[in-house]
DRENZAMAR-936260 format. One record per atom (N, C-alpha, C, O): residue in one letter; atom name; x, y, z. Coordinates in nm, 2 decimals. Layout:
! residues N
a,CA,X,Y,Z
...
//
This chain:
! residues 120
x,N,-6.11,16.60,6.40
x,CA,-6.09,16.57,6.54
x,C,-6.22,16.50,6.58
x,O,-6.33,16.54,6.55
x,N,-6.20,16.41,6.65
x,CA,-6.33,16.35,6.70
x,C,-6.39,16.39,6.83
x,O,-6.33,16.39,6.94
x,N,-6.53,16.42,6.81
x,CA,-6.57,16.47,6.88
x,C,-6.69,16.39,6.97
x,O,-6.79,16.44,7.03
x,N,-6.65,16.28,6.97
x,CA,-6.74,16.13,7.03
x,C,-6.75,16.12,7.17
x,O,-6.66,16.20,7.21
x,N,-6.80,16.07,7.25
x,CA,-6.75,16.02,7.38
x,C,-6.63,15.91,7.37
x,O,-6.61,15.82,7.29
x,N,-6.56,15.93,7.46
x,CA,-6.44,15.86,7.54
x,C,-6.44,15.71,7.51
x,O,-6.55,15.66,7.53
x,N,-6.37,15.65,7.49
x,CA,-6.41,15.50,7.45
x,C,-6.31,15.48,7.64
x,O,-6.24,15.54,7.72
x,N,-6.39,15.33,7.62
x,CA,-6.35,15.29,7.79
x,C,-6.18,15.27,7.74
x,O,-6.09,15.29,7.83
x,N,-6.15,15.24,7.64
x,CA,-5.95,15.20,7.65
x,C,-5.91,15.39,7.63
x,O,-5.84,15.43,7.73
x,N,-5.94,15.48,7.55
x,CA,-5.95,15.57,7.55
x,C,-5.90,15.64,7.72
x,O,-5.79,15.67,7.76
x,N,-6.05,15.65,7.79
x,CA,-6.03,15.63,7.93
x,C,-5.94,15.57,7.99
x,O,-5.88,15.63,8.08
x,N,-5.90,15.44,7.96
x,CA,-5.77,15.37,8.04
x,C,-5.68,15.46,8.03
x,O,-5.66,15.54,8.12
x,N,-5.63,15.47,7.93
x,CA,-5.49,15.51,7.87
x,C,-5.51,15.65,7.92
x,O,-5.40,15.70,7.94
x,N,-5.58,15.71,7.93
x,CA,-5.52,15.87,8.00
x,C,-5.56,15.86,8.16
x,O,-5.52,15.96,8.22
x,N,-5.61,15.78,8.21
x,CA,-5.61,15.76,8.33
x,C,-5.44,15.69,8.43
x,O,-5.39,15.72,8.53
x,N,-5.40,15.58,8.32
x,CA,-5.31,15.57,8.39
x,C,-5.19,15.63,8.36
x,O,-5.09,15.59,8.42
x,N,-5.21,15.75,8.25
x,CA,-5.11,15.85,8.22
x,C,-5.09,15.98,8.31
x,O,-5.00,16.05,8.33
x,N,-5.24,15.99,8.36
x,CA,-5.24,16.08,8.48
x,C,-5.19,16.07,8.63
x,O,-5.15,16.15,8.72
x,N,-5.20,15.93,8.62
x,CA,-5.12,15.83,8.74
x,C,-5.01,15.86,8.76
x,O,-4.97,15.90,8.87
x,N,-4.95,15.86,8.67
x,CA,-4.81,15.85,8.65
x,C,-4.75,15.99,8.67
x,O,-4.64,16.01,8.70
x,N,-4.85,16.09,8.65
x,CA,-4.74,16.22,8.62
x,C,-4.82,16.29,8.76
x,O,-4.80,16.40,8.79
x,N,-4.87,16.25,8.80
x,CA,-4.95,16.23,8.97
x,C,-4.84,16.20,9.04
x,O,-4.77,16.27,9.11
x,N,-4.84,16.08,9.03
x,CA,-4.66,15.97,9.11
x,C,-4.53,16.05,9.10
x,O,-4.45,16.05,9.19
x,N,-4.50,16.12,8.97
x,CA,-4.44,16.22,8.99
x,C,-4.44,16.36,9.07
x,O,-4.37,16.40,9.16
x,N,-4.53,16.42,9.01
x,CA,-4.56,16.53,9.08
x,C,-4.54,16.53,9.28
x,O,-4.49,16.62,9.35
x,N,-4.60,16.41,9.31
x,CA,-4.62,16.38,9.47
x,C,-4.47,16.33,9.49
x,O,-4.43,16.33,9.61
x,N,-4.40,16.30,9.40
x,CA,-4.27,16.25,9.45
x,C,-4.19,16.39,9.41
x,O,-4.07,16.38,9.42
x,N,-4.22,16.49,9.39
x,CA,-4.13,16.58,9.34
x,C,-4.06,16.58,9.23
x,O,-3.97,16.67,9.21
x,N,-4.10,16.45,9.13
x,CA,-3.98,16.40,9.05
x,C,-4.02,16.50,8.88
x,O,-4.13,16.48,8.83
x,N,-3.93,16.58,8.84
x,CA,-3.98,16.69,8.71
x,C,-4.05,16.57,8.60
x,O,-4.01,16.46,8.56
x,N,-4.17,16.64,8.58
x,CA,-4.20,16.54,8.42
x,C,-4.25,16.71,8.37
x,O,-4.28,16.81,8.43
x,N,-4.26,16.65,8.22
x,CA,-4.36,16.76,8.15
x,C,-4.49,16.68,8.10
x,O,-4.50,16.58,8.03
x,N,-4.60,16.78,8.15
x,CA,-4.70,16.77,8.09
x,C,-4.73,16.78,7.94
x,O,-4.84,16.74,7.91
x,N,-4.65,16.82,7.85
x,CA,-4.63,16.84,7.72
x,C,-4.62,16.69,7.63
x,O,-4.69,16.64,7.54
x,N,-4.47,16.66,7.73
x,CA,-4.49,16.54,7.66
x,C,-4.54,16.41,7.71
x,O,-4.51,16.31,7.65
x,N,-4.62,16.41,7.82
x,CA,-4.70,16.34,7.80
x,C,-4.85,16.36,7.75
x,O,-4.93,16.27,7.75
x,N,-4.87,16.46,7.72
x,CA,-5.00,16.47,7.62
x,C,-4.89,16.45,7.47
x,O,-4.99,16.42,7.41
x,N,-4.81,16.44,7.39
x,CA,-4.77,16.43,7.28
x,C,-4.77,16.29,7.27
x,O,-4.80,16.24,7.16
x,N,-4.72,16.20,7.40
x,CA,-4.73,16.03,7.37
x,C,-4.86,16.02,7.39
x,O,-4.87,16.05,7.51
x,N,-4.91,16.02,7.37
x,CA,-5.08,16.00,7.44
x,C,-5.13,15.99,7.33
x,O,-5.19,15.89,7.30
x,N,-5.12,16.13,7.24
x,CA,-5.24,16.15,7.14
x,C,-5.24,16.05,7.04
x,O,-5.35,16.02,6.99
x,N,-5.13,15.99,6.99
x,CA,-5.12,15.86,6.89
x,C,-5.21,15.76,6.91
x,O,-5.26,15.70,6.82
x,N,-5.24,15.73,7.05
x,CA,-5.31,15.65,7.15
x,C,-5.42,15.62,7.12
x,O,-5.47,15.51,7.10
x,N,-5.48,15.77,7.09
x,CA,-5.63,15.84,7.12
x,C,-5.74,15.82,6.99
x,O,-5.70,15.78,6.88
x,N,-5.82,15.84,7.00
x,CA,-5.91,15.86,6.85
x,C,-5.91,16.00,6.79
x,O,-6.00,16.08,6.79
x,N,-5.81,16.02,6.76
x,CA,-5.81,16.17,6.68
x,C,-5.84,16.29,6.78
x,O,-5.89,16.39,6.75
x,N,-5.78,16.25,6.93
x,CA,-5.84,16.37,6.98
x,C,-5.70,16.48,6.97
x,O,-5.59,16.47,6.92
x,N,-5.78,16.61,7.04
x,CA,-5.70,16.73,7.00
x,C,-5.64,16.79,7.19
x,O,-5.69,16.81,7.30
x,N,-5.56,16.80,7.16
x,CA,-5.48,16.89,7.27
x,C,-5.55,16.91,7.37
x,O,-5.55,16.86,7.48
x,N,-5.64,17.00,7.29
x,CA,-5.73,17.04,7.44
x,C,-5.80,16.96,7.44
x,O,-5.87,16.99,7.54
x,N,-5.83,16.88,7.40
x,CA,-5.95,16.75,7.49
x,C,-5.87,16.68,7.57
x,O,-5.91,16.62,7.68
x,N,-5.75,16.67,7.51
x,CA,-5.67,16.59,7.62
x,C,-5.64,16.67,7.77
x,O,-5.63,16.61,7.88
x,N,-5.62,16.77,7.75
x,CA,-5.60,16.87,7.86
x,C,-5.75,16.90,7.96
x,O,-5.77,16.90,8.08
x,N,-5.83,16.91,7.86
x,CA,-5.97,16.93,7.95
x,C,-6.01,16.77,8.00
x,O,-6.08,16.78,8.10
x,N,-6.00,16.66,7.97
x,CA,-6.02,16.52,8.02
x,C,-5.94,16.51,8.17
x,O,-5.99,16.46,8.26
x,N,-5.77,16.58,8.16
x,CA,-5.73,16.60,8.24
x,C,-5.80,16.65,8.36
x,O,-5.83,16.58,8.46
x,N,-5.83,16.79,8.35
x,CA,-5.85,16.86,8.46
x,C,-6.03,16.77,8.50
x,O,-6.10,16.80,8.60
x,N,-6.06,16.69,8.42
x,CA,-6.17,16.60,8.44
x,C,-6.08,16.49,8.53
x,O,-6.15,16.47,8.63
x,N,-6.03,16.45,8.52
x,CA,-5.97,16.30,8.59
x,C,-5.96,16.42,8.74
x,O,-6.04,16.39,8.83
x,N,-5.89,16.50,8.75
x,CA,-5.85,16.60,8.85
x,C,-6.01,16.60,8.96
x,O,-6.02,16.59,9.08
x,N,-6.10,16.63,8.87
x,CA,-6.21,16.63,8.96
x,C,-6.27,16.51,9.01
x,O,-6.31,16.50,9.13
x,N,-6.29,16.41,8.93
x,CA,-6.33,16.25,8.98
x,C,-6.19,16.23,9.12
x,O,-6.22,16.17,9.23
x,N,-6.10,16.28,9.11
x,CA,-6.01,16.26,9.21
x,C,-6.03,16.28,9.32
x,O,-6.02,16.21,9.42
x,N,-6.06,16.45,9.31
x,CA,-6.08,16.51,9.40
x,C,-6.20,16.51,9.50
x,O,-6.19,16.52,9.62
x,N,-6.33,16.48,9.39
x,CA,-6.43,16.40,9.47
x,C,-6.44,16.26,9.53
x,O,-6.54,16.21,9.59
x,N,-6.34,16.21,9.52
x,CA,-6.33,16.06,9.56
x,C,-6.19,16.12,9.78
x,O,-6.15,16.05,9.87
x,N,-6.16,16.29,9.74
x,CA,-6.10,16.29,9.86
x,C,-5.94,16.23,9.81
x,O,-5.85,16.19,9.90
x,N,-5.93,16.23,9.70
x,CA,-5.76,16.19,9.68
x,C,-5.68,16.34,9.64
x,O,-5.72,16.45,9.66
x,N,-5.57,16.30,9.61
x,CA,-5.42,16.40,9.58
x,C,-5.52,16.40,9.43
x,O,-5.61,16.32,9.38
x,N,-5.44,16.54,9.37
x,CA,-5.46,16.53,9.22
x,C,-5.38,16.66,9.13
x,O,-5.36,16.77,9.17
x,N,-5.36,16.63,9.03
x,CA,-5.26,16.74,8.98
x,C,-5.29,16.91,9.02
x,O,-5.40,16.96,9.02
x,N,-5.22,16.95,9.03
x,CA,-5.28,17.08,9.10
x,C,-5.31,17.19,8.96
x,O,-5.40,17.27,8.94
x,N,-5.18,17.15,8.88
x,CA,-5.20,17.21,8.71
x,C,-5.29,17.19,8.64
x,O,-5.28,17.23,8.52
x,N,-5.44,17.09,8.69
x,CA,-5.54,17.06,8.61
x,C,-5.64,17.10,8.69
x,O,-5.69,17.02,8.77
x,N,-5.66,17.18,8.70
x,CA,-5.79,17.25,8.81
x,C,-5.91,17.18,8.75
x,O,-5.93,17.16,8.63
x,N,-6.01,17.13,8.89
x,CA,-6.08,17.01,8.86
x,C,-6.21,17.05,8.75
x,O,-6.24,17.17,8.75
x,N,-6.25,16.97,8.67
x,CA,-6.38,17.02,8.58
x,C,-6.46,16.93,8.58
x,O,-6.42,16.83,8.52
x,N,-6.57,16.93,8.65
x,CA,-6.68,16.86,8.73
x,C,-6.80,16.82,8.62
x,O,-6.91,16.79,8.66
x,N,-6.76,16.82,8.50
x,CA,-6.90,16.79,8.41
x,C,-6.80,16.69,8.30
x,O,-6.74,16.74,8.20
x,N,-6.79,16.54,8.34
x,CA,-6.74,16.45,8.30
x,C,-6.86,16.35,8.28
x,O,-6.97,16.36,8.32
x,N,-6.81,16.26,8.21
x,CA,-6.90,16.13,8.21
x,C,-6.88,16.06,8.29
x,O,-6.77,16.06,8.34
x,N,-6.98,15.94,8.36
x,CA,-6.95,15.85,8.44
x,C,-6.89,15.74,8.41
x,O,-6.88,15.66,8.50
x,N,-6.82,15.73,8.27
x,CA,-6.73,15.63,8.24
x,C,-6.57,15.64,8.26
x,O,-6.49,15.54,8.26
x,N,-6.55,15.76,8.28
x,CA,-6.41,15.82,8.30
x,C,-6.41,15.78,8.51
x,O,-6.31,15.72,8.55
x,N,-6.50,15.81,8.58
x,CA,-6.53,15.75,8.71
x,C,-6.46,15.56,8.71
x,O,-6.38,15.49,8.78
x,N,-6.57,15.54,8.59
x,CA,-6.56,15.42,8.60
x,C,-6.38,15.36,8.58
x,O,-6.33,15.27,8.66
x,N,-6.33,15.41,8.49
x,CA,-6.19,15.40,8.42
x,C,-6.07,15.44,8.55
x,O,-5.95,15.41,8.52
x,N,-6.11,15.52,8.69
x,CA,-6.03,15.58,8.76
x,C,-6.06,15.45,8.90
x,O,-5.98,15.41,8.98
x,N,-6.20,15.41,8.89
x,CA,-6.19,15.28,8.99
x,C,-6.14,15.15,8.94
x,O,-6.12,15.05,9.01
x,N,-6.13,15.15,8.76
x,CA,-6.04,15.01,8.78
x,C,-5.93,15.01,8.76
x,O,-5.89,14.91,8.72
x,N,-5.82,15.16,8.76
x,CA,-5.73,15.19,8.76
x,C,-5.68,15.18,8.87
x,O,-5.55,15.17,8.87
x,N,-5.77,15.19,9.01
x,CA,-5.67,15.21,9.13
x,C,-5.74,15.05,9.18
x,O,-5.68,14.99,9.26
x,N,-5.85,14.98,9.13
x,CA,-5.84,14.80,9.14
x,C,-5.75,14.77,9.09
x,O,-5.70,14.71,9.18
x,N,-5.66,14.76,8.99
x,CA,-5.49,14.72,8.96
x,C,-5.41,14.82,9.04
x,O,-5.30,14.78,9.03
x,N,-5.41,14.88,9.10
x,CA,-5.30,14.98,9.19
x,C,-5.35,15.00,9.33
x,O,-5.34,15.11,9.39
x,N,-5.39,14.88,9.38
x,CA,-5.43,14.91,9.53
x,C,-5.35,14.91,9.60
x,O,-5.39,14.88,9.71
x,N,-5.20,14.95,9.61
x,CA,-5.14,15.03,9.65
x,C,-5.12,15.17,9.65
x,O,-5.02,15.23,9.71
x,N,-5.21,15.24,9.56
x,CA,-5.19,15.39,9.58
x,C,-5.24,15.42,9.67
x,O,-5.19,15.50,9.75
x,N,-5.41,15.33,9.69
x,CA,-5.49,15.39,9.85
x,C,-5.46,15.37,9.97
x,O,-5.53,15.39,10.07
x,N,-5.27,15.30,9.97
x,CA,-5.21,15.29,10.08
x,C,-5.11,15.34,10.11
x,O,-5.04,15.31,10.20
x,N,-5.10,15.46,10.00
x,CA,-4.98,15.52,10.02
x,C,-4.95,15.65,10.12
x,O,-5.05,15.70,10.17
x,N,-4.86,15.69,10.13
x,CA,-4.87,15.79,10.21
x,C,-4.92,15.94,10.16
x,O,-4.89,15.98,10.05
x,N,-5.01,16.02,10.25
x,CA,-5.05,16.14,10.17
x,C,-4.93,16.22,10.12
x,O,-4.82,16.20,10.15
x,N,-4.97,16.29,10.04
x,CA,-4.91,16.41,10.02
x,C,-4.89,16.53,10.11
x,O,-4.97,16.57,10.20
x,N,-4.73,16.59,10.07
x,CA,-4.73,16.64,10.22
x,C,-4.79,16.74,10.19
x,O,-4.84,16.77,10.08
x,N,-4.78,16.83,10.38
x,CA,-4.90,16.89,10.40
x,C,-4.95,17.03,10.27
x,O,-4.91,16.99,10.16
x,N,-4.99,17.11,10.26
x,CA,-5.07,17.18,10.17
x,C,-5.00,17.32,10.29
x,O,-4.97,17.32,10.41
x,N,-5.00,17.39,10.24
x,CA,-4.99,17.55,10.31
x,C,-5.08,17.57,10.37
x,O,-5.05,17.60,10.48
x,N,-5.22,17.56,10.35
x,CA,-5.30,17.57,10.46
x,C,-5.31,17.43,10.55
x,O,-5.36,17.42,10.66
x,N,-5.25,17.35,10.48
x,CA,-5.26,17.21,10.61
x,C,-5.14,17.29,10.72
x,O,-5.16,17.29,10.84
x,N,-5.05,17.34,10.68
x,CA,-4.93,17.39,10.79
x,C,-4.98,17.48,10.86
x,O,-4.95,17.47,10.98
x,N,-5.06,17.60,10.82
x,CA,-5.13,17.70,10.87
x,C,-5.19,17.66,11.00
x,O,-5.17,17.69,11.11
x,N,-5.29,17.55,10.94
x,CA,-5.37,17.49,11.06
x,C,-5.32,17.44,11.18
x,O,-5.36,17.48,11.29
x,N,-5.20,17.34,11.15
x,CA,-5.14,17.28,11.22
x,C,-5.07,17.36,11.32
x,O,-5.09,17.33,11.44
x,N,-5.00,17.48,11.29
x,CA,-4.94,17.59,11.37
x,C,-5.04,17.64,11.43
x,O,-5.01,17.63,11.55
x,N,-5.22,17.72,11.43
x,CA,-5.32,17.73,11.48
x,C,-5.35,17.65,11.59
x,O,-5.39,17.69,11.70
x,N,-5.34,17.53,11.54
x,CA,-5.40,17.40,11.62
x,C,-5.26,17.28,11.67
x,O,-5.28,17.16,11.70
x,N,-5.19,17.32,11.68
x,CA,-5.08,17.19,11.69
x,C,-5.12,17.11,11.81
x,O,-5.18,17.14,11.91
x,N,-5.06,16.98,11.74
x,CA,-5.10,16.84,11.83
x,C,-5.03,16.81,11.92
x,O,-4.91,16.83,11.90
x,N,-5.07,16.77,12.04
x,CA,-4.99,16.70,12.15
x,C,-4.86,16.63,12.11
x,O,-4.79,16.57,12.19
//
């Protein structure tokens, strides 16, 4: 198993695979996470499951720090490289329509609040 840093195509390719099952997830539409870590790894440089899985919950946190939606099944992991950063801003420079899309609906505590606080 290789245990190298991330090559930037490396990076592409699980970035815009997280996109995708992101687009799902926010659309409600079923995917499994299974198989898309099984298309992926052929992709990859010898990596292993869980690097794929822990890269994941890595894209999850560059997300989250950037204030976007992000898989909720990858709980964020904040000790990534800055090239994986880099790989998620020229992912959404080809998709500058995701930062126009509509949020995700509200969150349980976004409804909480709202009932607390409701708007004119």
């Amino acid at each position: 198993m290789s245990n190298g840093a991330w090559t930037d195509e490396e990076n592409d390719l699980i970035v815009a695979d997280y996109f995708a099952m992101l687009a799902d997830d926010i659309s409600a539409r079923r995917y499994s996470k299974a198989e898309h870590r099984r298309a992926l790894l052929p992709l990859l440089n010898d990596r292993s499951e869980g690097s794929v899985e822990f890269k994941h919950q890595n894209i999850s946190a560059v997300l989250k720090g950037l204030g976007e939606d992000w898989i909720p099944g990858y709980k964020p992991a904040f000790n990534f490289q800055m090239t994986l950063v880099d790989a998620v801003a020229r992912w959404l420079a080809l998709n500058p329509a995701w930062l126009g899309r509509q949020p995700r609906l509200q969150t349980a505590a976004g409804l909480r609040d709202a009932r607390i606080h409701p708007t004119p």
